[in-house]
N, C-alpha and C positions, 0 to 999 in steps of 0.2 A: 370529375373534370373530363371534358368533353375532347376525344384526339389529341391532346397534349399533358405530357408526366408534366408536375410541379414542379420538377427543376428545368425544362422548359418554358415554360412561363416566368419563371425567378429570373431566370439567366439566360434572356434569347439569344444574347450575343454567342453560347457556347454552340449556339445550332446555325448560326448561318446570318444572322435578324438584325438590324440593328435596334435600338431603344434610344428614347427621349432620354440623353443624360439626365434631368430631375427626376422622370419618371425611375430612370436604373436606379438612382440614389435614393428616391421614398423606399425601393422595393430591398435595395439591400439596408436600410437604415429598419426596416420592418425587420426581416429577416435578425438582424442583432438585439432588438429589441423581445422577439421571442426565443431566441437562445438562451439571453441572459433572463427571460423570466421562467425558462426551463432548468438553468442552471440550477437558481434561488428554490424551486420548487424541489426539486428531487434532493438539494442541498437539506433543506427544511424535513423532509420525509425522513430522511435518513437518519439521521440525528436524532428527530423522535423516536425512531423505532430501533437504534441500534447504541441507542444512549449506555445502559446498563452492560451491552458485549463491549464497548469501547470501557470503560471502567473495569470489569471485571479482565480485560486483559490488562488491562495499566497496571490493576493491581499483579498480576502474577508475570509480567515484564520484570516491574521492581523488587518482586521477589527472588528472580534470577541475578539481580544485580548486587541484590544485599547478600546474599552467598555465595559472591564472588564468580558471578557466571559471566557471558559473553551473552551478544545476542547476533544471530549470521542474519542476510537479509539477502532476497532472490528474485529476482522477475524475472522476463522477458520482452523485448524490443521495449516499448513507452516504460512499460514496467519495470524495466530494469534502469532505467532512470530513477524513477521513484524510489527503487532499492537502495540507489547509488544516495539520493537524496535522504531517504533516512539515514543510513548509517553514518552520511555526516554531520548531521543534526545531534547525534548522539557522540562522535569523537571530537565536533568542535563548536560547542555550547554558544552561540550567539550571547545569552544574556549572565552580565554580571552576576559570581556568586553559585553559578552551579555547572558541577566536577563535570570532566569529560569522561564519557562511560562506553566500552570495550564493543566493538561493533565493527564487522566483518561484511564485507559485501561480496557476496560469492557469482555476480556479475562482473567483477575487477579483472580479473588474469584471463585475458584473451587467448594465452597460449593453453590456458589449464583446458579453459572450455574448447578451443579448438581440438587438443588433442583427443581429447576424452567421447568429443561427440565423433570425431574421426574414427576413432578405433572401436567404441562399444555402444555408440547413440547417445543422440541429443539428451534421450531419457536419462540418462546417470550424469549428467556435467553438473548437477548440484550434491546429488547421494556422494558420489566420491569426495569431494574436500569438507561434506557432514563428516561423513568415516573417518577424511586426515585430521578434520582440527575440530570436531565437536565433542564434548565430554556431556554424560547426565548432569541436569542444573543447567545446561544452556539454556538459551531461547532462539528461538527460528520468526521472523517475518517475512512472509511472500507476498506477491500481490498476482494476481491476475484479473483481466476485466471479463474472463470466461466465467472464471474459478475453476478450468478445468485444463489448464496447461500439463503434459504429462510429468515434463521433468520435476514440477513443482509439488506434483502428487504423488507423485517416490519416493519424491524427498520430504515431504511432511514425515509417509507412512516410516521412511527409514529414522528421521528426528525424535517422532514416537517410540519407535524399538528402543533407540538409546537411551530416552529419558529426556528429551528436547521438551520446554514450553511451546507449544506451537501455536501461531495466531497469523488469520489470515485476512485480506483483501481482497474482495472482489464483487461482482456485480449480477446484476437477473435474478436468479433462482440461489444463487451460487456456486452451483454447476457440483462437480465432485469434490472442490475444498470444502465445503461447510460439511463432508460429512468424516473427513480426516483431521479438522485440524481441532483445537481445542477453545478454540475463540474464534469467529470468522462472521465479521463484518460483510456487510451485503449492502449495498447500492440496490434500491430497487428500479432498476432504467437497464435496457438493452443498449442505451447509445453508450460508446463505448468513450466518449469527451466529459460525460457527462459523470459515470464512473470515475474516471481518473480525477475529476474535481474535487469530488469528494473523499476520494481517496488523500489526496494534500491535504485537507484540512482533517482527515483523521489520524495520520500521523503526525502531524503538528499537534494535534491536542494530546493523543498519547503521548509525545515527549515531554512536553508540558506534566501531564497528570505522573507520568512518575517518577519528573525530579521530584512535584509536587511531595510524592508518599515518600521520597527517600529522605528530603529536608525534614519533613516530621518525624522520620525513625532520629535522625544528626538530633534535631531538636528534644527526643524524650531524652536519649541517650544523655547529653547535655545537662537537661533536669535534673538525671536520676544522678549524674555525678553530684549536683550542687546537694541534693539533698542527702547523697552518701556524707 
């Protein structure tokens, strides 16, 4: 493109220009229509390629569950949304018929993380309350769209010391979580919108997948009594 960046041309009113309202609206009515067919595409990608990590964590999510564990959940800025958002999915089951299961979001206590990043860095505001309330047989979920947040990579590495199930979110390459955690989901896309999409619909289906495996343990269990 010739003297002008593409957000210049997308958007001359930001530079001074004015545009042909119909014209602004074809241009930003384009502009939505390839977002969301970038959404669907890297949505699609992902899924194929990280089908089998989203399963084999479900399964050992459910396993922290059936033996009485917790699961703590961690982000930063968008992410700690997300964080906030799993761990209520998990304490208040939208759908008839299945239990609410124990789930900690270590983005909640403003004072905890204030004080901690105060006094010893940002780095430890998640490792500190792993230490206060994590026991071996938890499970840990974090997200980042780097994968390479430091305080998140602390706290993996310190979750592991204890005996945490650890499983991660995040995007690109996967930065330095995919090679700490023990499950770790990857978005292959640098946009960082585009990442977090997919992020919600992989935690929605991990919640899914292991009421999924926990009904069928209720369920042999069940069996095994009628046929005792």
């Amino acid at each position: 493109m010739t003297g002008k960046s593409a957000l210049e041309t997308l958007y001359p009113f930001l530079h001074g220009k004015e545009q042909d309202p119909a014209a602004l609206d074809a241009g930003l009515r384009h502009s939505i229509e390839e977002k969301a067919r970038e959404s669907r595409e890297t949505n699609a990608r992902f899924f194929a390629e990280q089908a089998s990590v989203l399963l084999d964590a479900a399964k050992a999510l459910a396993a922290v569950y059936r033996h009485g564990g917790r699961m703590f959940t961690m982000g930063n800025g968008g992410s700690s949304c997300d964080a906030a958002h799993v761990a209520v999915e998990f304490l208040h089951p939208i759908t008839a018929g299945r239990p609410a299961l124990a789930a900690i979001n270590l983005t909640a206590d403003i004072a905890m993380t204030s004080a901690v990043a105060n006094d010893v860095g940002f780095e430890h505001v998640f490792v500190r309350q792993l230490i206060a309330h994590a026991r071996s047989g938890d499970g840990l979920i974090g997200l980042s769209t780097s994968g390479n947040s430091a305080n998140l990579i602390a706290a993996f590495a310190k979750a592991k010391e204890m005996g945490l199930a650890t499983i991660g979110l995040s995007g690109g390459d996967g930065g330095k979580m995919a090679q700490v955690c023990d499950h770790c989901l990857i978005v292959p896309t640098s946009s960082v919108h585009r990442i977090q999409e997919c992020h919600v619909a992989a935690y929605h289906i991990l919640w899914d997948l292991v009421h999924t495996l926990l009904a069928d343990d209720r369920g042999a269990a069940i069996s095994g009594d009628v046929a005792a």
